[in-house]
Phi, psi and omega in degrees: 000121179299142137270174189244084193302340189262003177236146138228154186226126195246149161240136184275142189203132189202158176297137155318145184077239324266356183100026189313284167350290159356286148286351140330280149007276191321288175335279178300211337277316186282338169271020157087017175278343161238156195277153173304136180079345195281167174259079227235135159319155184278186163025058169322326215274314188303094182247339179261156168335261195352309180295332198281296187329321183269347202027043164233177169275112175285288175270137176275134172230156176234160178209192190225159153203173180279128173231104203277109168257193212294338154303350154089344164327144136268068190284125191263129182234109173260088159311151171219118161247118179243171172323161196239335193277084144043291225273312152304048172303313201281343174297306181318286177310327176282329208252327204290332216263331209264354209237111160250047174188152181230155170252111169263081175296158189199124168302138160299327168263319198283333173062157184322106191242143164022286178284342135327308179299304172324285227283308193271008192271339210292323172273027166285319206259357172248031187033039153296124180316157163243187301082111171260131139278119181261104199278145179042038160335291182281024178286178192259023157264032180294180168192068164323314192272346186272343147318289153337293188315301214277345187271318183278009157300299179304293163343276136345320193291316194268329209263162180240182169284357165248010176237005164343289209309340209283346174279013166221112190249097148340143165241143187231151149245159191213150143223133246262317200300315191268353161085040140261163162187171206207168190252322201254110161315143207249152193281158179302122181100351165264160166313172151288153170299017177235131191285344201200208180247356169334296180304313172303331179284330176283341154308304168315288172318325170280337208251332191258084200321134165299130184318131155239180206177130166261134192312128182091346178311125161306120173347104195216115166229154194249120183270145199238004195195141189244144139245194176194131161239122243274352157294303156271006179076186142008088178249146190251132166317095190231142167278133144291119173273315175192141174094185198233147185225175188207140118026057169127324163003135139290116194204163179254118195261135180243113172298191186279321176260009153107036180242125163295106226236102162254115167224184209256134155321171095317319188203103177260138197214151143203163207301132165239104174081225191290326186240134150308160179214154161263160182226145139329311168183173189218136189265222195234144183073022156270163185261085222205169182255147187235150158233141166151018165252081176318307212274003227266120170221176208328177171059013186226185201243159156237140169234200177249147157309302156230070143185121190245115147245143160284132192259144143350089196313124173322114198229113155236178199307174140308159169278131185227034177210146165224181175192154184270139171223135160182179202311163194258134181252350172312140169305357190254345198294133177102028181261334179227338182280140178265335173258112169272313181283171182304301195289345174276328192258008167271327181321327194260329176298302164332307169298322195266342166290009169308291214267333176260100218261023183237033189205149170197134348141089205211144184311186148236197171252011141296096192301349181240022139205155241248156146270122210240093161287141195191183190265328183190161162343278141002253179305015146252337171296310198290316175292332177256017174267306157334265172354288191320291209289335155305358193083354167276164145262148191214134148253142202232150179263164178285139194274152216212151182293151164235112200268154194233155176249148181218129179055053194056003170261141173288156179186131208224137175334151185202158183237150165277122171238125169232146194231131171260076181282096219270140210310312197314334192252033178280330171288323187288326187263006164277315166326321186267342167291325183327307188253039183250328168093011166324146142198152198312053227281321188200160213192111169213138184257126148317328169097013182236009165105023164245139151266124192263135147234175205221141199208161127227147186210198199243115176025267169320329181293337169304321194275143208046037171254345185294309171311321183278310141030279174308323190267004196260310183270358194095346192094022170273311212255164191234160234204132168187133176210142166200143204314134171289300194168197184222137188220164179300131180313118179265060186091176158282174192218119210296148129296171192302136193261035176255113198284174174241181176244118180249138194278136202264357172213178168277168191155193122263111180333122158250145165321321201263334183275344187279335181289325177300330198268348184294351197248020158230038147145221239257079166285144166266343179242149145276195197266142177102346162300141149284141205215149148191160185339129180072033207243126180269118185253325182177190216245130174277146208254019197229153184298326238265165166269165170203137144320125165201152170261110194297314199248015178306135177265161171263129160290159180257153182222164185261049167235171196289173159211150185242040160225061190261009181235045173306317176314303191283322194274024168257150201271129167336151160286153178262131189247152197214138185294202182259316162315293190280358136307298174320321149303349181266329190287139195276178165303322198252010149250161185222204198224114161312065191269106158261195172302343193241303188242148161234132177244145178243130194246123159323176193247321157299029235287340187262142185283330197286316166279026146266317165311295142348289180293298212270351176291338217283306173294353164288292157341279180322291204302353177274303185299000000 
């Protein structure tokens, strides 16, 4: 079978943080894609806001660059860097379909974590060859060779008799940042013995099959990725599967349900370094955007016209958290957001199952709000911090588990959690897992006063758990999980156990009712806020909900008082992101997300029809 000996096309895949990005960077910098001196970001391939802020990967982007190996070769590497997070799973999987080969990366001290097991089970299962990078030599807590260890662990863990082969893995060592790397292991916390990245490309090049394709085959390209431009409209991602395509072509689009279409490209382009170029035509295992199909989304095929075969529909996990999205219903909605209606915001929901094939989309019996299902918190968080930044209002619901029945049992998603601890907070965060339905898998002490646990527990045990988390270890301990299986419901499950404080009117926040209400817990607004009936003002430090008044005044009287410096003795509002609200919220509350602000609300808002639900539910649970 012929190949294209002058291409290889690799995806880089890692636990968050491990320098996936990084080494990208590195990678262009040594192929000559930016000029000496030019001014170019640190984590290039991270373009959107959201990724610089968060400093992870959200969307797998690809770039390509040129590489001269030691043979005077000119090799073209079409990298895919995808996410490191679980929840952008579907991101992964899309980047995986584009690849005949992978870079695993793994940190040198932190070693294989959650998402490493994720990444690597999903390119095991595509019998892709790997390339191990072993990451941050030189930090000075490395532990290269117990890093090795725990990686052919993770192996073995993972492999069948028939991914047997996939364990002898070439190892490279690197640091991503100064853009070395090396074959001959390094003592822990030194560089490599290498000026450069010279060994990873020759590694890549030895290890990574070059595409192969049969002579003469009719045109099959799979599209696996969507853009868009403000010149050409609607652009589709495609792997060339077999056959050749050209500029201006006539080629036949195969849907999704299997309907046939013939229309003409517009444009064809690929990637060199950062920026498309158009190209003439393009052959098999190239990577390239094609444009002039507006309707055209993930999954579906380009063929030749006469002999259209459909290639194989794009398959990710299920979703396994959902959250209600839908118009903001609040007394403050339309002061600052411009997209309001029910029709905008389902139009916008609607775009993002365009592009995004791991999230889905389902009525309710409300019309203007939607069931938004997705892989964790995390990836729902991230489409309505989007929204937000869109100008919408959104009222967002508490995110809930989504259960599926198998054999007639109910049975709900659960996750691996592994934790990093410093030895003293090993009783607190086993106490708080206790009553989560957790059980224990593994327990390793490092012998440096840290402890790894390794846990599964059921979804739901998660959600609002990172906050207490923190605050239980101090802001010491790191937290990692990706999804597991689906196992039988395991029961009920204690809630938060802290009550809220809900505001009994509408108004603006005084000074004077918050120096009275801070000694009965937690505020979240300061003075000069707006409130209003059913209004989450701050967290009670008793289980119970409570009524209070926010917006209370001091009468004025003619005696001295000897609390005129009140303003300085009030404790700062505890201010809270869009995650850890969502995570903060009890069952009968959701959340108020405009352009500006996020508030946590009943869901109910008036106190008499909350006093109602909960006697009404009381009555049931007796009866």
């Amino acid at each position: 079978m012929p190949i294209r000996s002058d291409l290889r096309n690799v995806a880089i895949v890692a636990h968050v943080d491990h320098g996936k990005t990084t080494l990208v960077d590195a990678m262009l910098w040594q192929s000559g894609a930016f000029r000496e001196g030019s001014d170019v970001n640190n984590r290039v391939m991270d373009s959107m806001d959201l990724e610089r802020e968060k400093g992870i990967t959200i969307l797998a982007k690809n770039t390509a660059v040129h590489h001269e190996m030691a043979d005077g070769q000119d090799l073209l590497i079409n990298i895919i860097d995808t996410p490191g997070h679980a929840d952008f799973g579907g991101e992964v999987e899309r980047g995986l379909e584009m690849v005949d080969g992978v870079i695993l990366l793994v940190d040198a001290s932190e070693g294989p974590l959650p998402q490493t097991r994720f990444v690597l089970r999903k390119a095991l299962a595509k019998n892709l060859p790997l390339i191990v990078v072993v990451n941050k030599v030189d930090r000075p807590d490395a532990r290269i060779t117990e890093v090795i260890d725990e990686t052919y662990e993770l192996f073995m863990d993972l492999v069948d008799d028939e991914t047997a082969h996939q364990l002898d893995f070439p190892v490279v060592f690197a640091s991503a940042k100064a853009g070395k790397a090396s074959l001959t292991q390094p003592g822990d916390g030194e560089m490599p013995d290498s000026e450069n990245l010279q060994p990873l490309f020759e590694t890549i090049a030895n290890t990574i099959p070059a595409p192969s394709y049969t002579e003469g085959a009719p045109l099959q390209a799979l599209v696996t990725n969507l853009d868009s431009s403000p010149y050409l409209g609607r652009l589709a991602l495609c792997r060339i599967i077999e056959g050749e395509i050209k500029r201006g072509q006539q080629v036949a689009w195969i849907r999704r349900d299997g309907t046939i279409s013939n229309v003409r490209l517009s444009e064809l382009l690929m990637t060199n370094a950062l920026t498309r170029e158009p190209v003439e035509s393009a052959g098999p295992g190239d990577i390239i955007a094609i444009a002039g199909i507006p309707e055209i989304t993930i999954g579906e095929t380009i063929a030749d016209p006469t002999d259209p075969k459909p290639l194989p529909l794009i398959h990710v996990d299920e979703p396994s958290i959902s959250m209600t999205i839908g118009i903001n219903t609040s007394p403050l909605a339309g002061k600052v957001g411009k997209n309001l209606t029910a029709r905008v915001v389902k139009a916008r929901l609607d775009q993002e199952l365009i592009g995004n094939v791991s999230i889905s989309v389902n009525n309710t019996e409300r019309p203007d709000t939607w069931e938004v299902q997705g892989r964790g918190e995390l990836q729902l968080a991230v489409l309505v911090e989007m929204m937000r930044r869109e100008n919408f209002e959104l009222t967002v619901g508490k995110p809930e588990v989504v259960l599926k029945e198998v054999d007639g049992k109910v049975h709900e998603p659960t996750e691996r959690l592994t934790i990093d601890i410093p030895e003293e907070f090993v009783g607190a965060v086993s106490q708080m897992l206790g009553v989560r339905k957790s059980r224990l898998e593994q327990m390793v002490n490092h012998g440096t006063g840290w402890v790894r646990l390794e846990y599964v527990l059921p979804s739901r045990g998660l959600i609002g758990f990172r906050t207490e988390f923190l605050t239980e270890t101090r802001g010491t301990g790191i937290m990692n999980h990706v999804f597991e299986g689906h196992e039988p419901w395991a029961g009920e499950m204690r809630n938060r156990p802290t009550g809220s404080l809900v505001a009994d009117r509408t108004g603006v926040v005084t000074s004077y009712a918050l120096f009275n209400l801070q000694e009965r817990g937690t505020l979240f607004v300061g003075p000069g806020e707006d409130v209003y009936e059913g209004m989450v003002v701050g967290e009670n430090s008793r289980p119970d909900e409570m009524d209070v008044n926010p917006t209370k005044e001091k009468h004025l009287t003619n005696v001295r008082s000897a609390t005129g410096d009140e303003l300085e003795r009030l404790i700062p509002p505890r201010r809270m992101s869009l995650e850890q609200s969502l995570e903060y919220c009890a069952a009968d509350e959701c959340l108020e997300v405009t352009p500006k602000d996020v508030r946590i609300r009943k869901v109910q808002l008036k106190a008499n029809d909350r006093a109602k639900t909960r006697n009404r539910n009381k009555a049931n649970s007796q009866g």
